[in-house]
N, C-alpha and C positions, 0 to 999 in steps of 0.2 A: 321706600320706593320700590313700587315692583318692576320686575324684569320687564324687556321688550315683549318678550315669548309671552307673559301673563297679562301687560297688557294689549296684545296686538290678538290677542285669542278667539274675538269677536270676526277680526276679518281673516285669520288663518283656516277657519273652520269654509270660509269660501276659497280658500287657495288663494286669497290675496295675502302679500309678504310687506310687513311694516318695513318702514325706514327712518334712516335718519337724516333728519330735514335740514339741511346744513345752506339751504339756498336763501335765507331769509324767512317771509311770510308770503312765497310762491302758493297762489291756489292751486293748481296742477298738483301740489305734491301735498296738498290738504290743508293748506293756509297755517293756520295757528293750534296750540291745543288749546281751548276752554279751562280757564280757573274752574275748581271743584266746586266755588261761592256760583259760578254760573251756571254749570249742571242741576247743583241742587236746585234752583230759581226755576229752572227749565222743567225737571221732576213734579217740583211744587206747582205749577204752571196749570200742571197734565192733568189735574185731580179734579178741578173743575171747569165749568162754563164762565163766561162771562160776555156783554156786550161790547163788540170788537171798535165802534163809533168810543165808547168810553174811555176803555183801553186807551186809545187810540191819544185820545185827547190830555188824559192824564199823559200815559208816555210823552208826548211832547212837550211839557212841561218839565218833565226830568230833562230830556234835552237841551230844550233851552240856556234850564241854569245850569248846566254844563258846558255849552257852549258857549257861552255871552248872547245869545244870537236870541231876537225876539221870539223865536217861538222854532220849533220843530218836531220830527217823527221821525218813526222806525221806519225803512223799509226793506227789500228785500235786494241788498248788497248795494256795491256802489257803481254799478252798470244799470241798475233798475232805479237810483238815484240819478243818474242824468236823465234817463228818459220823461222821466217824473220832473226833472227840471223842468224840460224843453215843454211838457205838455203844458206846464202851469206858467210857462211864459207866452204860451198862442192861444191856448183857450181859455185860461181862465178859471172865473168857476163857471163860466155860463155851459149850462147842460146841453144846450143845440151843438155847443162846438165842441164839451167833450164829448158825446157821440159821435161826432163824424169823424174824431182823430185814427188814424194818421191820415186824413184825407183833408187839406190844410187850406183848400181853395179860400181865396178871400178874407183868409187870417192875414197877421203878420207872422210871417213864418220861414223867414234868415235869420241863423244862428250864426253869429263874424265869430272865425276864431284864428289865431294866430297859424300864418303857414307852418313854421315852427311846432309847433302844438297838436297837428295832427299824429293821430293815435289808433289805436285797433278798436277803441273802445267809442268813439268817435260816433260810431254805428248806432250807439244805444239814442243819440239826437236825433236822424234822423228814421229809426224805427218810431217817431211819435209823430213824423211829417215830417222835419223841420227838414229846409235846405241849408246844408253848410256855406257859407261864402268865408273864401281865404283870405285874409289882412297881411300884408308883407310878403318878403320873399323867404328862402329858407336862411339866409345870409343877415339880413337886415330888415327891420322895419321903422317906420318913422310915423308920429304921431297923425300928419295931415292924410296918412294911409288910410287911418282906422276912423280920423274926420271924414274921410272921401266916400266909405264902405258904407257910414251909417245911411239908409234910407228909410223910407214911409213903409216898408218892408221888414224892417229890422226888431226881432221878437228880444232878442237879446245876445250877449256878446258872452262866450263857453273860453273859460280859460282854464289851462293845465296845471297842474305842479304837481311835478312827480320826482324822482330820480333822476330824471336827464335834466330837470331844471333846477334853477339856482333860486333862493326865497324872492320874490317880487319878479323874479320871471324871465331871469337872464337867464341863456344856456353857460353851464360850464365853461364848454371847451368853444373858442371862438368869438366873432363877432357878439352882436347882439340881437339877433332875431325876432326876439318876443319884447315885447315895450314891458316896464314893469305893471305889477297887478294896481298900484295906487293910481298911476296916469291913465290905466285904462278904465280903473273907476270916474275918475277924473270925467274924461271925457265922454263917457257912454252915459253917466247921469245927468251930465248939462244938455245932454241932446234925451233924456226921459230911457235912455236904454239901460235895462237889468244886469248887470253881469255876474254870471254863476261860473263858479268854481268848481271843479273836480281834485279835490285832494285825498282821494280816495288811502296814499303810500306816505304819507307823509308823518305818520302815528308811529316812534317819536321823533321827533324834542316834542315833548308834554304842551309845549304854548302854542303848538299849532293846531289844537284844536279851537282855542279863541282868534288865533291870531289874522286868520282872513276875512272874518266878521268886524276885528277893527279895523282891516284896511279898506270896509268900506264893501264888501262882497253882499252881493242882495239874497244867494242860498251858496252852500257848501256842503257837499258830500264829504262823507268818510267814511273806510272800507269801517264793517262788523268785526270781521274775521282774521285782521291785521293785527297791528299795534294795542288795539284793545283786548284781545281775543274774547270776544266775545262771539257766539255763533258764526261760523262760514258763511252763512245766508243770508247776514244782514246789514247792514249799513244805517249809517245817522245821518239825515238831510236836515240842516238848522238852516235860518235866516228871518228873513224879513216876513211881517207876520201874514199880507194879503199871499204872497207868494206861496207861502207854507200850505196856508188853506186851498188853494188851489190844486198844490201839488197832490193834498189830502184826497181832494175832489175827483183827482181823477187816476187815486187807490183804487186798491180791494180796500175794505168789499165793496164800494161802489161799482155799478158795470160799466166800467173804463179801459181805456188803451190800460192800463198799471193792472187791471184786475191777473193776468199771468204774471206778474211779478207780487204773489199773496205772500205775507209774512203769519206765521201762526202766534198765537196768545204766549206760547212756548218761548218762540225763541224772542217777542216782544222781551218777555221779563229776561230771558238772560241777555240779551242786549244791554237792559237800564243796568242790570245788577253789575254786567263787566264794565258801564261806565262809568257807576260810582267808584268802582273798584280801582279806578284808571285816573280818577279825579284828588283819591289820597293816598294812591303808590307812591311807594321810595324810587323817583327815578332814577337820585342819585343810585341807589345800592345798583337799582337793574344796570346802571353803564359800569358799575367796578366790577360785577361779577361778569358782565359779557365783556370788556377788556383782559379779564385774569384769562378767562376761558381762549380768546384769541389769542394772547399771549403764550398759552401752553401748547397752541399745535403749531406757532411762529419756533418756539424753541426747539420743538421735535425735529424742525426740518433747518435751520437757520446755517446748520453748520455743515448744510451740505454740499460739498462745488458748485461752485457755476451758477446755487441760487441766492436769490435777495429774498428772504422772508423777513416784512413787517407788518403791526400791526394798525393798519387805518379807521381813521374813522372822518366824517362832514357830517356837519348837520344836514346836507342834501342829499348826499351823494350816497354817503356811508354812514347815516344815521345810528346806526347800531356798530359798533367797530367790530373790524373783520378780520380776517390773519387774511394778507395776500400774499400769493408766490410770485414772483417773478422768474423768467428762465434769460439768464445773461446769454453774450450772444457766442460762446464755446457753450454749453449745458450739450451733452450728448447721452441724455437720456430721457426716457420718454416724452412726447408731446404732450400737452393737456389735455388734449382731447383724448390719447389712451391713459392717462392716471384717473381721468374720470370715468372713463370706460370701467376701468379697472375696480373701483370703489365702486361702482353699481352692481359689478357681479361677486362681489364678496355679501359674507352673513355679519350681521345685518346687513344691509344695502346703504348704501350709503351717499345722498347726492349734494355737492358739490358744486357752487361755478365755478364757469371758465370765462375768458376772454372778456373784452374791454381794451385797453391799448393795445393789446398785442395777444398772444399767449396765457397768460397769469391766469393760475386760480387763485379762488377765492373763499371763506372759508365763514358763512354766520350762524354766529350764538345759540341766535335769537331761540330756536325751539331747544336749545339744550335743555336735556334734564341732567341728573347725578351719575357721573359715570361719561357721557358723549364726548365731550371736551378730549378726554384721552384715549379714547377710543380711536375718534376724528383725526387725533394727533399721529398713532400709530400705525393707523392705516395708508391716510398719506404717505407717510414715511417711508412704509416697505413699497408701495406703489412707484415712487420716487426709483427705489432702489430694487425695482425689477423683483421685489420679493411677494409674489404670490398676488 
């Protein structure tokens, strides 16, 4: 395994300083690393041409039988996957309306999505036309809500799952805000409405990359750059097969709303290649080796006053298991906010969450390589203890 210093030497030479990614598969801090089976794919990629319609067509084939889902494509992340949703639920493949998007006059062009359910990301539906209309309150929603929303307007129904929600679409903490994902199937097909999915974070548990296609989802997004690591830049859109072609339709390279959201031949094949890769991983080993790993910076800090260090994990919440801190309510030493302060200006750098019920950091795996786990351990530690 080479050093940080040997591999970080690409962006040292610009004055950019590697780190260590301890927050999950945050894009801000460069999402995931790429298996070396996806680089080489990507290498091998570079050497020649090919016709990108082909491509194109073969890749969503590997998709598909990967996902359960009749048919799918690469594209470029999974914010260029909603949009790509929304266009191929108002125009179609008809070429008069993919030209005119995002200008949506006389489509059907409301996208219902759960009050609950609003997101940052949100944006990428409405950069294609679409108008969002809200279903529920933040509190609660009820069936005859999302009956009442539906009109002669209604392109299709954009539902969430991410971290903050629970599988079929309860919130965690609280009432029930969001109806589950099979009722809202339920009811948006008996009245002819699409409903797409954004599960862009939800890569693992391994079954949810089929598992929203059986509950009935007409497309589903998936980050690239996540849970699969495959390319930063791209994402998997599977589903229903006219929806797919449409989505296709109003790709690159066709001249469409999607043509600024191009995906290259390059990162086409390392996309497939990390999701073969992804389809006969040992999931088990990856959840004992990032348990052992949480487990060893839980211990470094476990035995120290005033904290509660364990290690969590949810199939939602905390998909990948995490070492959490807690600060009991005597702890009279640093806040979270200065131990993470703190760990970003040390060498390596090192970042860390914080907050969620209260104070608590939080501590994931997920990018460890050989070596981080005790590093991450020790660092904390003197952070904790005012040391440096």
């Amino acid at each position: 395994m080479k050093s940080m210093q040997e591999r970080g030497a690409v962006f040292s030479r610009l004055g950019v300083q590697p780190i260590i990614h301890a927050m999950g598969t945050t894009t801000r801090y460069g999402g995931t690393m790429m298996h070396p089976e996806v680089v080489q794919a990507m290498v091998e990629a570079s050497h020649c041409l090919v016709d990108l319609d082909e491509l194109n067509r073969k890749a969503g084939e590997v998709v598909a039988r990967a996902t359960g889902a009749e048919a799918g494509m690469v594209c470029a992340g999974s914010t260029a996957g909603l949009l790509l949703q929304a266009a191929a639920c108002m125009a179609g493949t008809d070429p008069a309306r993919i030209r005119r998007l995002p200008d949506t006059t006389a489509m059907k062009n409301e996208v219902l999505i759960h009050k609950a359910h609003r997101f940052h990301y949100d944006q990428a539906y409405r950069a294609a036309g679409a108008q969002l209309i809200e279903v529920g309150s933040p509190k609660a929603t009820e069936p005859w809500m999302l009956e009442e929303a539906i009109t002669g307007k209604t392109a299709a129904f954009a539902y969430i799952v991410g971290p903050w929600y629970a599988h079929e679409g309860t919130v965690m903490y609280g009432a029930h805000p969001a109806l589950p994902l099979p009722q809202v199937v339920e009811i948006a097909h008996r009245r002819g409405v699409p409903v797409i999915v954004d599960a862009a974070s939800t890569l693992p548990p391994a079954d949810n990359l089929q598992k929203f296609t059986r509950l009935g989802a007409d497309m589903v997004i998936y980050s690239g750059g996540k849970g699969l690591r495959g390319p930063q830049s791209t994402g998997v859109l599977c589903g229903r097969q006219p929806l797919i072609a449409a989505a296709l339709a109003n790709a690159s390279p066709n001249f469409a709303i999607g043509r600024a959201a191009k995906v290259c031949k390059e990162e086409i094949m390392g996309l497939l290649t990390a999701l073969e890769l992804y389809r006969t991983r040992d999931h088990e080993a990856d959840m004992r080796r990032w348990r052992a790993q949480a487990r060893l910076v839980v211990d470094a800090v476990a035995a120290l006053p005033s904290i509660r260090a364990v290690v969590e994990e949810h199939e939602v919440n905390r998909p990948v298991p995490e070492a959490v801190v807690y600060f009991e309510k005597d702890w009279k030493g640093p806040s979270g906010k200065d131990v993470v302060a703190a760990l970003r200006r040390g060498e390596p750098r090192i970042y860390i969450g914080q907050g969620g019920y209260a104070d608590e950091l939080w501590v994931n795996p997920h990018n460890f390589v050989d070596g981080d786990a005790q590093l991450v351990a020790e660092r904390l530690r003197a952070a904790l203890l005012h040391q440096g």
